[in-house]
C-alpha positions as CSV (number, residue, x, y, z in Angstrom):
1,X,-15.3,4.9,-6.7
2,X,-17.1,6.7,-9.9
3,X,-14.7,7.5,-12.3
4,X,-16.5,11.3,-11.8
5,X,-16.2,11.2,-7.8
6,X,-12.4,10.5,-8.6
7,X,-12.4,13.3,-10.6
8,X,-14.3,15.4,-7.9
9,X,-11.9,13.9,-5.2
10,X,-8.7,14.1,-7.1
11,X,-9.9,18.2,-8.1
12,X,-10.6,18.7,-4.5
13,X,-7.1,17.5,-3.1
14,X,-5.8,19.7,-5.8
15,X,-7.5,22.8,-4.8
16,X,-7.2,22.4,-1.3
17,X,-3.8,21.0,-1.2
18,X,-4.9,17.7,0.4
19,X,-2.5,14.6,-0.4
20,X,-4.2,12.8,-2.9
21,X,-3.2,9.4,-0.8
22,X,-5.7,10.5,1.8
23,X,-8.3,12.0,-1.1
24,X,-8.5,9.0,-2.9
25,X,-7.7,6.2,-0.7
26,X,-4.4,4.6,-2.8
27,X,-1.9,3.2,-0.7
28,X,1.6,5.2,0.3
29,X,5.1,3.1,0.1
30,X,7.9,4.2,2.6
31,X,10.7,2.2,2.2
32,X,14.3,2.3,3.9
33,X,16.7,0.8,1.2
34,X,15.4,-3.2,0.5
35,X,15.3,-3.8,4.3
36,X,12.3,-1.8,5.3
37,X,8.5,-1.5,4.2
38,X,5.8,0.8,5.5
39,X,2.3,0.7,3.3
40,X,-0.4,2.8,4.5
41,X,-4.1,2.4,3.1
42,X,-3.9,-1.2,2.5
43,X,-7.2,-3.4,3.3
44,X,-5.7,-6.7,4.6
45,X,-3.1,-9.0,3.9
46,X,-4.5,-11.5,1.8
47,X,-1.6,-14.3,1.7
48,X,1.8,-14.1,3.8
49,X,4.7,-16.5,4.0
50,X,8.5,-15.1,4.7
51,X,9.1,-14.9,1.0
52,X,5.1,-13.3,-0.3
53,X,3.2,-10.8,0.9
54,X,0.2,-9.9,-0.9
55,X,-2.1,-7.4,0.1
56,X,-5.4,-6.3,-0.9
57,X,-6.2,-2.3,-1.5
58,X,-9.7,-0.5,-2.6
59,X,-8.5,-0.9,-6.3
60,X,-6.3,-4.4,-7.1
61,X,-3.7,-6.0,-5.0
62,X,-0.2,-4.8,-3.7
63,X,2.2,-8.4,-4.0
64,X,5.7,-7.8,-2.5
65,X,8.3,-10.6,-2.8
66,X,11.8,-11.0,-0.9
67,X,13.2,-13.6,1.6
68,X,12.8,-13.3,5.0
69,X,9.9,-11.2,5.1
70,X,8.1,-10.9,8.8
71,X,5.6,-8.4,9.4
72,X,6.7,-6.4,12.6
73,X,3.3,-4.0,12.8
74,X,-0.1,-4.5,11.6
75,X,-2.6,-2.2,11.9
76,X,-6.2,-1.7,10.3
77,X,-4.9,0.3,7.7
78,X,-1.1,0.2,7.9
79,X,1.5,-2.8,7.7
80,X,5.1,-2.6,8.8
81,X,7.7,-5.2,7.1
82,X,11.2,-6.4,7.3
83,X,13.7,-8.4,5.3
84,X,15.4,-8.4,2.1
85,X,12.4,-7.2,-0.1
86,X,12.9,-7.9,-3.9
87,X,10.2,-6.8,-5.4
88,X,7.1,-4.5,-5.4
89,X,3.8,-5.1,-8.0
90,X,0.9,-3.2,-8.0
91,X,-1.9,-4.8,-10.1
92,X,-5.6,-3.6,-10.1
């Protein structure tokens, strides 16, 4: 996206009281303690094993680390994870 479109977008969730996760397409986290991981907005998984999952988003990549991963939901957009979950990087 054009850093002016983002602007645009990110004026227009603003003013209209839109979630800018929607707006602008970054992904949302919901996490239950280190156990649980819900992403939203992601745009596939682009290496998994039970101790990395990396995914890739419109802008950079989400990597999150732990033992035991497994993925329990995948959808299009969304990607439901389990296990003891260490650590979360964003990078663009």
């Amino acid at each position: 996206m054009l850093p002016w479109n983002r602007r645009l977008s990110k004026l227009t969730a603003k003013l209209l009281d839109l979630p800018q996760d929607v707006v602008l397409d970054i992904p949302r986290f919901t996490m239950i303690g280190n156990r649980q991981l819900y992403i939203e907005n992601h745009r596939g998984v682009l290496h998994f094993s039970s101790e990395v999952l990396k995914l890739g988003l419109t802008q950079g990549q989400l990597e999150i680390r732990g033992k035991q991963l497994v993925i329990r939901a995948i959808l299009p957009e969304e990607v439901f994870i389990e296990g003891v979950i260490t650590d979360i990087r964003y990078s663009e």
